[in-house]
PDB file of N, CA, C and O in Angstrom, chain B, residues numbered from 101:
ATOM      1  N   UNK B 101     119.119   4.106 119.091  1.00  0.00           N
ATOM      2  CA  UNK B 101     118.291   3.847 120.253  1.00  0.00           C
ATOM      3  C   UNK B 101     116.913   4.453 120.013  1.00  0.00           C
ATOM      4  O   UNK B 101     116.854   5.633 119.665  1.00  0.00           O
ATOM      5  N   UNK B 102     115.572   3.587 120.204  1.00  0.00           N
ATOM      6  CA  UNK B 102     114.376   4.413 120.227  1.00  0.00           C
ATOM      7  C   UNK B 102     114.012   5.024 121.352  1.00  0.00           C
ATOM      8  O   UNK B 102     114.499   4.868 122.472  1.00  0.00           O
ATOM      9  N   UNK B 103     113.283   5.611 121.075  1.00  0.00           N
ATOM     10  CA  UNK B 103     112.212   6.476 121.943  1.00  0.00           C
ATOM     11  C   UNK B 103     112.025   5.982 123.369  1.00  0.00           C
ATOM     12  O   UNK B 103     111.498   4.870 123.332  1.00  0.00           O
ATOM     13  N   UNK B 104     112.239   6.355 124.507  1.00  0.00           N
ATOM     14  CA  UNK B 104     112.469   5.575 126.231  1.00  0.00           C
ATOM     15  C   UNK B 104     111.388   6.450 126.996  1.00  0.00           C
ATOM     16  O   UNK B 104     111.372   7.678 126.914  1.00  0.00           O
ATOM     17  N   UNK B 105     110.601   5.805 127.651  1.00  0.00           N
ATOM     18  CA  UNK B 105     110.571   6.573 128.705  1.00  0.00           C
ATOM     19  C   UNK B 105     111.231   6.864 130.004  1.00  0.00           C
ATOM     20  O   UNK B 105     111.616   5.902 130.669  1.00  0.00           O
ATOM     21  N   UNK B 106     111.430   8.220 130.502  1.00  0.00           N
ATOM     22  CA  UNK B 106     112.230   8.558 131.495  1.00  0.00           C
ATOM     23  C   UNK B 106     111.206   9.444 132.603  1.00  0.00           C
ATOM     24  O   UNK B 106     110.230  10.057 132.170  1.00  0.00           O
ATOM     25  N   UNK B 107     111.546   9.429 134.032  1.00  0.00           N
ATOM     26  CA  UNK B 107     111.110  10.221 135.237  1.00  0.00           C
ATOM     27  C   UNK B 107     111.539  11.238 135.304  1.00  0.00           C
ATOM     28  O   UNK B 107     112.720  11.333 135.641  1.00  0.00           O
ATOM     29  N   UNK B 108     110.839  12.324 135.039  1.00  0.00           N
ATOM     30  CA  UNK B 108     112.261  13.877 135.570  1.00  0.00           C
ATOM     31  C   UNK B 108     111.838  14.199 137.230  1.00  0.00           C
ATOM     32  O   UNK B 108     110.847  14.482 137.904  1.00  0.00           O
ATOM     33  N   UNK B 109     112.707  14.052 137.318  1.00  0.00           N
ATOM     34  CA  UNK B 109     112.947  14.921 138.675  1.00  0.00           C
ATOM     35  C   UNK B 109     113.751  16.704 138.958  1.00  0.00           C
ATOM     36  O   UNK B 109     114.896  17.145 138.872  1.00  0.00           O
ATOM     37  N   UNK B 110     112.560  17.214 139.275  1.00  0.00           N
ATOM     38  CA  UNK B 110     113.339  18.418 139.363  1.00  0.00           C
ATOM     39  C   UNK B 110     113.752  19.278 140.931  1.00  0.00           C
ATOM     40  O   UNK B 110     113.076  19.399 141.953  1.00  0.00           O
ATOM     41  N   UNK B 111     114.714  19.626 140.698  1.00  0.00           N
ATOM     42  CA  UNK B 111     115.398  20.038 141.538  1.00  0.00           C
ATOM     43  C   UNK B 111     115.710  21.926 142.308  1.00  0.00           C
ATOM     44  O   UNK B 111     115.982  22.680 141.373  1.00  0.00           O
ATOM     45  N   UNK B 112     115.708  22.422 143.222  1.00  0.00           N
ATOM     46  CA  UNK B 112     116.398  23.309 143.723  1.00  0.00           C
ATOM     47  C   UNK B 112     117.987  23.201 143.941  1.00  0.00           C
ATOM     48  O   UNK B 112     118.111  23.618 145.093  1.00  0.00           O
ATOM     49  N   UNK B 113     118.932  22.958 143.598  1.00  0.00           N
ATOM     50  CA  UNK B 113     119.981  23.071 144.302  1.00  0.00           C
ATOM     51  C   UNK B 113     120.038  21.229 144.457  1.00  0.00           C
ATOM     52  O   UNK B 113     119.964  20.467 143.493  1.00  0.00           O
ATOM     53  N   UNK B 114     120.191  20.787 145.963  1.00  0.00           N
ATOM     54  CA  UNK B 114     119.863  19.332 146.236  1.00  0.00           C
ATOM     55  C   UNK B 114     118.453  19.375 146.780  1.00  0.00           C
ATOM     56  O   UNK B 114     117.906  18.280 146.658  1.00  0.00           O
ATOM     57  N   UNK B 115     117.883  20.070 147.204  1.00  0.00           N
ATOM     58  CA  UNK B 115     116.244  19.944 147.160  1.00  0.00           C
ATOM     59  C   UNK B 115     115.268  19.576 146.341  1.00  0.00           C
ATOM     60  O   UNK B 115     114.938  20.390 145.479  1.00  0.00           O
ATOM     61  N   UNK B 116     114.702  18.514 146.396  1.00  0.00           N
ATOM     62  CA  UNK B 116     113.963  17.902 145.298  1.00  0.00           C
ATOM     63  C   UNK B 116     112.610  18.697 145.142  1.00  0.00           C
ATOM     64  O   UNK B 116     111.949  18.347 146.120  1.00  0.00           O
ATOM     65  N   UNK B 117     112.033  19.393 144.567  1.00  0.00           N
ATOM     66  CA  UNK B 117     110.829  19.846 144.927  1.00  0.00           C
ATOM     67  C   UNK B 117     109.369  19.361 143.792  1.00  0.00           C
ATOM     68  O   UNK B 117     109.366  18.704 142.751  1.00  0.00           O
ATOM     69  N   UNK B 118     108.515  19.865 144.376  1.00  0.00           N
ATOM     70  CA  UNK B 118     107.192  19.098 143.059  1.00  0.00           C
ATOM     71  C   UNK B 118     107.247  17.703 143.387  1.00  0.00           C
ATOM     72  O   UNK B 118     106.592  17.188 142.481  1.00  0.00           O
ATOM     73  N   UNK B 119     107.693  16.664 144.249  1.00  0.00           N
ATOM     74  CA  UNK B 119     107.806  15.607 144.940  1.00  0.00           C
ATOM     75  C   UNK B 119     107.081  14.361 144.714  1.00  0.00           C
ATOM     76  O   UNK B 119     107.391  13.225 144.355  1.00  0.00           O
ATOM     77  N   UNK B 120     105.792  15.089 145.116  1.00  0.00           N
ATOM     78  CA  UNK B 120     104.438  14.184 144.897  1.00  0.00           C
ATOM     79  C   UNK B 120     103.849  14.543 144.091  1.00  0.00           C
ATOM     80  O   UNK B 120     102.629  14.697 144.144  1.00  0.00           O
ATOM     81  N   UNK B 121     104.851  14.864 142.736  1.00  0.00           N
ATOM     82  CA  UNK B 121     104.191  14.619 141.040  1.00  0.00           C
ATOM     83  C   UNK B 121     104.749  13.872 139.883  1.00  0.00           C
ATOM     84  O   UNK B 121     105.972  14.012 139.887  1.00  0.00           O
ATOM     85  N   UNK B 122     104.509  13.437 139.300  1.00  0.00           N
ATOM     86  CA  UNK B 122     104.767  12.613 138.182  1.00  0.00           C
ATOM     87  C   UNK B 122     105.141  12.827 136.856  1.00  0.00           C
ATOM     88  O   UNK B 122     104.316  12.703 135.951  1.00  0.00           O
ATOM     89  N   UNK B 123     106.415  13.167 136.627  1.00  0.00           N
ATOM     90  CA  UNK B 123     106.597  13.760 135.708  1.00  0.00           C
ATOM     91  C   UNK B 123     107.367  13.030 134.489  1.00  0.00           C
ATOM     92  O   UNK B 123     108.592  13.073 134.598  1.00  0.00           O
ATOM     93  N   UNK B 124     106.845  12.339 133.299  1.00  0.00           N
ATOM     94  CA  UNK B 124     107.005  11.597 132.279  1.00  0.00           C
ATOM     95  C   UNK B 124     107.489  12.402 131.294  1.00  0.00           C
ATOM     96  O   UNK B 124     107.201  13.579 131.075  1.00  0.00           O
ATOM     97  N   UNK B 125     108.136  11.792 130.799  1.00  0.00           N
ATOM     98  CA  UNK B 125     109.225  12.293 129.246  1.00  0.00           C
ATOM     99  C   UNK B 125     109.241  10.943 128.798  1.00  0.00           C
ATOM    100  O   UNK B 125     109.604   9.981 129.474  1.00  0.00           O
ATOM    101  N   UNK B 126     108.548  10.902 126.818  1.00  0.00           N
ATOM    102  CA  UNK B 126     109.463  10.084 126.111  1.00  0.00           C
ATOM    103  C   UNK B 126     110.536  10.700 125.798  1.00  0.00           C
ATOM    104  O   UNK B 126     110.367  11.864 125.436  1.00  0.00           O
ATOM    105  N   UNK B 127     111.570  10.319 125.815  1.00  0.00           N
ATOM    106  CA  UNK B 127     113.014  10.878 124.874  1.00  0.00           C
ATOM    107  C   UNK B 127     113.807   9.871 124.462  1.00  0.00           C
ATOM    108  O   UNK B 127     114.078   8.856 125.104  1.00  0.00           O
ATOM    109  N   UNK B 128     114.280  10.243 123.083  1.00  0.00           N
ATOM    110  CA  UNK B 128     115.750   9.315 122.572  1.00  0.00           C
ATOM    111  C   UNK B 128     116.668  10.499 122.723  1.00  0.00           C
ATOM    112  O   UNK B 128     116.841  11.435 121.943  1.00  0.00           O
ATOM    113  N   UNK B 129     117.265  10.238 123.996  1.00  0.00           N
ATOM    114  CA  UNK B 129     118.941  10.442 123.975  1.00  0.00           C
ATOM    115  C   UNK B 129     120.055  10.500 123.276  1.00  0.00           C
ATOM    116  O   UNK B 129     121.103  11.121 123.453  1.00  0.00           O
ATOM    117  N   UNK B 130     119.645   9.673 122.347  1.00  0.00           N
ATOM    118  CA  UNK B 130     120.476   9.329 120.947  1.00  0.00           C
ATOM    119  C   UNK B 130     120.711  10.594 119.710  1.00  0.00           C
ATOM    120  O   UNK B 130     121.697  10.797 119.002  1.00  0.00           O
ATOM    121  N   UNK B 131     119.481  11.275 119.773  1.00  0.00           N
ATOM    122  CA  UNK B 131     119.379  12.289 118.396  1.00  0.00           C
ATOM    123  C   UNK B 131     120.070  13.700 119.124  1.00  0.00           C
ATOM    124  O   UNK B 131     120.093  14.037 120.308  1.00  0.00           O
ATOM    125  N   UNK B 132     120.454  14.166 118.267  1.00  0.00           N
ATOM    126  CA  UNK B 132     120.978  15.240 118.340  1.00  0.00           C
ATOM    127  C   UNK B 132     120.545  16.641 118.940  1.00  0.00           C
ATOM    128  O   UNK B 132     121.341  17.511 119.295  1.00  0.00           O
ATOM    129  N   UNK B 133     118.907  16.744 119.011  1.00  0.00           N
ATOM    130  CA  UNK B 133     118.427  17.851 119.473  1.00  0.00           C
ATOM    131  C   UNK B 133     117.757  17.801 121.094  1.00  0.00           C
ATOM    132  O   UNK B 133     117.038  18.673 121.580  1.00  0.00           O
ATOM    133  N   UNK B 134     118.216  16.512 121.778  1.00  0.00           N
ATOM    134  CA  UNK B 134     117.557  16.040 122.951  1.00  0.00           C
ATOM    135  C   UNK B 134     117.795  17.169 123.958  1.00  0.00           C
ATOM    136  O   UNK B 134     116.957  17.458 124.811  1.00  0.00           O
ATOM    137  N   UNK B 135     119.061  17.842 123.814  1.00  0.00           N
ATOM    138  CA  UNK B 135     118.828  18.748 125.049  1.00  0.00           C
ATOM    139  C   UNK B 135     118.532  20.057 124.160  1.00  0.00           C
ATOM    140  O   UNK B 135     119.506  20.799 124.281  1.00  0.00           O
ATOM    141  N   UNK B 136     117.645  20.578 123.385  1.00  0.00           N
ATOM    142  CA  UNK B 136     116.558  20.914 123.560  1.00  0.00           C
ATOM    143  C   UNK B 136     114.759  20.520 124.192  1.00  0.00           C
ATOM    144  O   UNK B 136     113.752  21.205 124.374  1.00  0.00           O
ATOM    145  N   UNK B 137     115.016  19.444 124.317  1.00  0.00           N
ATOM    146  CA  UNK B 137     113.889  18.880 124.906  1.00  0.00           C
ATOM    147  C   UNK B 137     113.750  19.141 126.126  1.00  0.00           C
ATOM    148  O   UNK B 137     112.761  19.500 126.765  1.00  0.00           O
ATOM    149  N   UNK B 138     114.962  18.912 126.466  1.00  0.00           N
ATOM    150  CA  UNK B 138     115.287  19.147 128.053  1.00  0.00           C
ATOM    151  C   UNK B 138     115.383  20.304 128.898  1.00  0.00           C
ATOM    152  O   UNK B 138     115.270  20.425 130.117  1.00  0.00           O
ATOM    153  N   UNK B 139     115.664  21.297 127.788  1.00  0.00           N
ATOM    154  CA  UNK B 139     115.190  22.424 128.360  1.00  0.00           C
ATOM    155  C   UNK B 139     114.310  23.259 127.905  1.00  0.00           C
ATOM    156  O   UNK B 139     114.453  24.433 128.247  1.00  0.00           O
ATOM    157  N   UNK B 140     113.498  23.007 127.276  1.00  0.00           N
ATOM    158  CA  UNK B 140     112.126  22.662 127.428  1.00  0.00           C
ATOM    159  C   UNK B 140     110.975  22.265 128.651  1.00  0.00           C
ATOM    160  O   UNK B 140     110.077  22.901 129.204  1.00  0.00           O
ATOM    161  N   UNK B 141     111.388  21.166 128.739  1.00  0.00           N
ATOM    162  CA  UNK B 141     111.318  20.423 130.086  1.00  0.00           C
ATOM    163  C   UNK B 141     111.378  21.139 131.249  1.00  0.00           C
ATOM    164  O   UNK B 141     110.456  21.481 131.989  1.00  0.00           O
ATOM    165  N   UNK B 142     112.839  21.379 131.360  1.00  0.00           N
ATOM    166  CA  UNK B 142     113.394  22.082 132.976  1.00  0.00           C
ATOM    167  C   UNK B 142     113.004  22.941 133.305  1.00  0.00           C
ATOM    168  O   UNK B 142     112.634  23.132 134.463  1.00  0.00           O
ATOM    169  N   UNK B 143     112.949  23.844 132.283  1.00  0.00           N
ATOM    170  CA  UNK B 143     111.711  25.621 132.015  1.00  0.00           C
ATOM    171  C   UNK B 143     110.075  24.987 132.314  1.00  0.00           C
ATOM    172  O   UNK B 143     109.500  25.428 133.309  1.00  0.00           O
ATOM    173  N   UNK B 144     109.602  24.315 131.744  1.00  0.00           N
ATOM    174  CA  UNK B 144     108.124  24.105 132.304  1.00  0.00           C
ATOM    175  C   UNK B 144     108.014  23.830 133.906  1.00  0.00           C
ATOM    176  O   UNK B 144     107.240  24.260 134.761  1.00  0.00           O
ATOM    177  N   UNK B 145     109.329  22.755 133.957  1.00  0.00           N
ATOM    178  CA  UNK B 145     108.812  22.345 135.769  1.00  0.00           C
ATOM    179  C   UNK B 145     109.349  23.539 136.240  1.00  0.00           C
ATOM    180  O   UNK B 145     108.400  23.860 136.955  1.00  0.00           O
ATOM    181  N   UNK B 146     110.011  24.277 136.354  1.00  0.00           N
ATOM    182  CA  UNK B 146     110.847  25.020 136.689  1.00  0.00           C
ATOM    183  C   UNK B 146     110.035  26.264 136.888  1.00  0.00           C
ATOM    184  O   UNK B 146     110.385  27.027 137.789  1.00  0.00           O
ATOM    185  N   UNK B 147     108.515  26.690 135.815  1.00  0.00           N
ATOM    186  CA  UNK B 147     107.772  27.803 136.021  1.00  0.00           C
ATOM    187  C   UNK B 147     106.757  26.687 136.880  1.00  0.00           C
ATOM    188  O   UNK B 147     106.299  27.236 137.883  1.00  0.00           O
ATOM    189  N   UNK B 148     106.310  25.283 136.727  1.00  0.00           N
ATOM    190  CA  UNK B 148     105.223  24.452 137.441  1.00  0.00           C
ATOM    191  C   UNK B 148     105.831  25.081 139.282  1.00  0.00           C
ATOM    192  O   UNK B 148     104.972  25.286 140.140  1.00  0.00           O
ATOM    193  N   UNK B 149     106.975  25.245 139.522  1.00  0.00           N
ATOM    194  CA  UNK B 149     107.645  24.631 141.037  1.00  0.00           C
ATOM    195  C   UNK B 149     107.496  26.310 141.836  1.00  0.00           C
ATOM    196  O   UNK B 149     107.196  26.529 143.010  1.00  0.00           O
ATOM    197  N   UNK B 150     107.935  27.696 140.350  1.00  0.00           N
ATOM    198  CA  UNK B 150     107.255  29.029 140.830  1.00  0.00           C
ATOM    199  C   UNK B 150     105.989  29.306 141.065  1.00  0.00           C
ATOM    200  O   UNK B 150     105.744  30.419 141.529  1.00  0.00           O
ATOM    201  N   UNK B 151     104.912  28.396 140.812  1.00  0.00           N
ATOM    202  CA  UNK B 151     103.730  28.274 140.902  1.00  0.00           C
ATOM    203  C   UNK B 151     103.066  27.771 142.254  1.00  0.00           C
ATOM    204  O   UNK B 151     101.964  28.105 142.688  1.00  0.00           O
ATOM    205  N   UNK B 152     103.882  26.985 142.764  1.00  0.00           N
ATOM    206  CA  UNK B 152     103.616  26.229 143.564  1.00  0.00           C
ATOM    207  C   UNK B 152     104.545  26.281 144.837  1.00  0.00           C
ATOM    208  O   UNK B 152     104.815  25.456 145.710  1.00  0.00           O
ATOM    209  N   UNK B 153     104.954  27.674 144.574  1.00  0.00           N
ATOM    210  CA  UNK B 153     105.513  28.579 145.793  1.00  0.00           C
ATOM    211  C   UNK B 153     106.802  27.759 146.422  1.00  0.00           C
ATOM    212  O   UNK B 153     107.069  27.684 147.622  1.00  0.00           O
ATOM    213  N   UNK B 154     107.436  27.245 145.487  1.00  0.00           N
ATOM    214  CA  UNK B 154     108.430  26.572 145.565  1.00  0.00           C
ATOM    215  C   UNK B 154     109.985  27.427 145.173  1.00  0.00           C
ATOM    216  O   UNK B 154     110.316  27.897 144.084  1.00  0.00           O
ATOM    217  N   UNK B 155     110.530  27.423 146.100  1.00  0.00           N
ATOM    218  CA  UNK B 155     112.224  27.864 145.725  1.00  0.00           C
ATOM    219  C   UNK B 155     112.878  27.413 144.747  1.00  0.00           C
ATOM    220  O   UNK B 155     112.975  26.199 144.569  1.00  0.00           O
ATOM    221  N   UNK B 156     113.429  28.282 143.960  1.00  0.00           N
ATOM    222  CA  UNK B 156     114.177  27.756 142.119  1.00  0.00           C
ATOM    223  C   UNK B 156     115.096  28.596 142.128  1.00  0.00           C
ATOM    224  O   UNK B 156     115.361  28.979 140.988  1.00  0.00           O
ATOM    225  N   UNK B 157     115.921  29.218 143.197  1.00  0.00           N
ATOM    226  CA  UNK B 157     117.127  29.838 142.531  1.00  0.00           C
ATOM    227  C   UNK B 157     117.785  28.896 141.814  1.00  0.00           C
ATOM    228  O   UNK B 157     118.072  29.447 140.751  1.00  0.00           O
ATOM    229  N   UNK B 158     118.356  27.304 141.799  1.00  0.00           N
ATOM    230  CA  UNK B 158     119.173  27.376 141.002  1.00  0.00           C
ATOM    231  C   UNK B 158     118.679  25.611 140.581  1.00  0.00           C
ATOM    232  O   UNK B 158     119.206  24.641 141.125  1.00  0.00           O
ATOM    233  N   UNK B 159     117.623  25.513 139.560  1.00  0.00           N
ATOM    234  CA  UNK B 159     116.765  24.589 139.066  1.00  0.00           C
ATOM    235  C   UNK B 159     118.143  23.724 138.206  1.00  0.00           C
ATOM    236  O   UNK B 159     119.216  24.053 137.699  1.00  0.00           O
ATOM    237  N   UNK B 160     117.325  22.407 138.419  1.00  0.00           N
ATOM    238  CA  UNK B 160     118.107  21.206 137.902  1.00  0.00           C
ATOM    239  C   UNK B 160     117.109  20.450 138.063  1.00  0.00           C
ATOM    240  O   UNK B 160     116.068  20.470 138.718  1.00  0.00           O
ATOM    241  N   UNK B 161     117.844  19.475 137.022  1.00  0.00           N
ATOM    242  CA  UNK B 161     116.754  18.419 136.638  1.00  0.00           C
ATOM    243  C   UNK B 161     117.345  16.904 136.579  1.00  0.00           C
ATOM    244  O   UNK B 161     118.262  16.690 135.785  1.00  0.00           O
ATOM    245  N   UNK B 162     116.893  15.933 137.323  1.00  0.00           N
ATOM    246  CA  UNK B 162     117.536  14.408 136.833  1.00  0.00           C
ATOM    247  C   UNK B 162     116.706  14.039 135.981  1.00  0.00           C
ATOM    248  O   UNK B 162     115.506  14.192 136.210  1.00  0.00           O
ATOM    249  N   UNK B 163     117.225  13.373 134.605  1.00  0.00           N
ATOM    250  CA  UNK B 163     116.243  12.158 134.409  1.00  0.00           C
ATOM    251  C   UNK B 163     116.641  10.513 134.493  1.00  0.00           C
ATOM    252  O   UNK B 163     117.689   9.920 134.238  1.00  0.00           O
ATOM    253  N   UNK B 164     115.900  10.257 134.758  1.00  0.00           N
ATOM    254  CA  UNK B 164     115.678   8.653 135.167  1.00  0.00           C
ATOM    255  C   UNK B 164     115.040   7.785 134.638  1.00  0.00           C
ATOM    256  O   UNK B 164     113.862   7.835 134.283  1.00  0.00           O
ATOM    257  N   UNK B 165     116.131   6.520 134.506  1.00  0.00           N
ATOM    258  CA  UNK B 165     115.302   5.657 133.802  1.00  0.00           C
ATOM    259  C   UNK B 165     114.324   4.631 134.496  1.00  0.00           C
ATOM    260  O   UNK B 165     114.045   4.931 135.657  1.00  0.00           O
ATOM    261  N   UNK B 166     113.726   3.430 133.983  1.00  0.00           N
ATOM    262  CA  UNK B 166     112.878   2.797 134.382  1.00  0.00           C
ATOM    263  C   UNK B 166     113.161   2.245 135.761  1.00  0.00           C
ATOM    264  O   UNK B 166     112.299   2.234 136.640  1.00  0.00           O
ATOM    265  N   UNK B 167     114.658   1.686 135.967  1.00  0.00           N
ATOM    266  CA  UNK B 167     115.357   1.165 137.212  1.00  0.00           C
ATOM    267  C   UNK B 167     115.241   2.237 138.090  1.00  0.00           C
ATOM    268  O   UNK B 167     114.913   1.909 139.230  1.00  0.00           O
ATOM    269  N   UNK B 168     115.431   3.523 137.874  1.00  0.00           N
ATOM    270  CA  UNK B 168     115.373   4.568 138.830  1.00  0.00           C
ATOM    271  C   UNK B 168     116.897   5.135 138.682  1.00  0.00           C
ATOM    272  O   UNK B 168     117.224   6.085 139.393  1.00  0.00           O
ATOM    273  N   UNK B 169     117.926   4.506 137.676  1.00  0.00           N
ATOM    274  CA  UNK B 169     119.034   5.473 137.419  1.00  0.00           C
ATOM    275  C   UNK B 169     119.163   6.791 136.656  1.00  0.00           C
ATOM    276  O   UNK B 169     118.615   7.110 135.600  1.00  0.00           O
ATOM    277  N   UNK B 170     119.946   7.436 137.366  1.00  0.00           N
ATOM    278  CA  UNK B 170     120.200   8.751 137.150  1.00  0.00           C
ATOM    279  C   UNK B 170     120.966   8.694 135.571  1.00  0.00           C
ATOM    280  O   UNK B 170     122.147   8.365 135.452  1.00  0.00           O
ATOM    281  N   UNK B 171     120.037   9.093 134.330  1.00  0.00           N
ATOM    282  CA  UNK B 171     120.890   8.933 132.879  1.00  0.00           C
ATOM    283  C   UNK B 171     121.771  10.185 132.951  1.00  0.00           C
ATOM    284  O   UNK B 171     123.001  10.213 132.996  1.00  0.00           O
ATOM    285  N   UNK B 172     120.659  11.523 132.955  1.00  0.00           N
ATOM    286  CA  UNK B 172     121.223  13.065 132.959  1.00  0.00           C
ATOM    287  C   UNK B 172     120.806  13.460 133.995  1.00  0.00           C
ATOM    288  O   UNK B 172     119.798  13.201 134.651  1.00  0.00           O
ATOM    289  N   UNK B 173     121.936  14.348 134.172  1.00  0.00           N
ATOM    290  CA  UNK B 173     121.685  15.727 135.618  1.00  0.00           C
ATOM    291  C   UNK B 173     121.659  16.981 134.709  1.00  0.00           C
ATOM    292  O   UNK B 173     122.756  17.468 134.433  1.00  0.00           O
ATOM    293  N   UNK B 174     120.997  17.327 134.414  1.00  0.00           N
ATOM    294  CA  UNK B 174     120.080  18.913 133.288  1.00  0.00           C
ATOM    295  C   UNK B 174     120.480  19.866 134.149  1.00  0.00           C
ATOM    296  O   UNK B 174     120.236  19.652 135.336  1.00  0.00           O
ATOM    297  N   UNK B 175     121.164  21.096 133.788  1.00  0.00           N
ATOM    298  CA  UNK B 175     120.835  22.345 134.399  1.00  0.00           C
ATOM    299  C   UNK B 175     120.875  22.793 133.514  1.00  0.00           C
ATOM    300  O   UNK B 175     121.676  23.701 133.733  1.00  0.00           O
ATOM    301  N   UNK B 176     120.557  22.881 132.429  1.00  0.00           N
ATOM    302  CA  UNK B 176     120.409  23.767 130.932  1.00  0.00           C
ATOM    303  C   UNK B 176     121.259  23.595 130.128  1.00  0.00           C
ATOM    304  O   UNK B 176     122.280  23.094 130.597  1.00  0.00           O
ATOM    305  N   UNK B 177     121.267  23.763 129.292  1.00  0.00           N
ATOM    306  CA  UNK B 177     122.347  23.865 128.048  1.00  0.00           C
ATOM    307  C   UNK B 177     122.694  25.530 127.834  1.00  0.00           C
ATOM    308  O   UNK B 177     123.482  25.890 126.959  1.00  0.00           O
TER     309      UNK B 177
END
């Protein structure tokens, strides 16, 4: 599979927070080191959402594809 783009959505708990931002990932899912990417990822929005005086006890992340389906639910590796 090549290279996709995906939506992350990040999360509190079920609280979606960072809402009205846009957050793009290429990723292939396929290779072996993807969830390093991802948490990568979850750690950046995750310090973006402490910034922005947002609640993160317990950060998660969807990503989504073009349709708007849920591929991964991320809470770290």
């Amino acid at each position: 599979m090549a290279t996709q783009q995906y939506r992350l959505h990040i999360f509190d708990g079920d609280y979606e927070v960072l809402h009205k931002r846009t957050h793009i990932a290429y990723l292939d899912l396929n290779l072996p080191n993807y969830e390093s990417a991802l948490d990568r990822h979850l750690w950046a929005l995750t310090r973006d959402a402490r910034a922005a005086n947002e609640p993160m006890d317990a950060p998660r992340m969807e990503v989504r594809d073009a349709a708007g389906t849920v591929v991964r639910n991320w809470t770290g590796s």
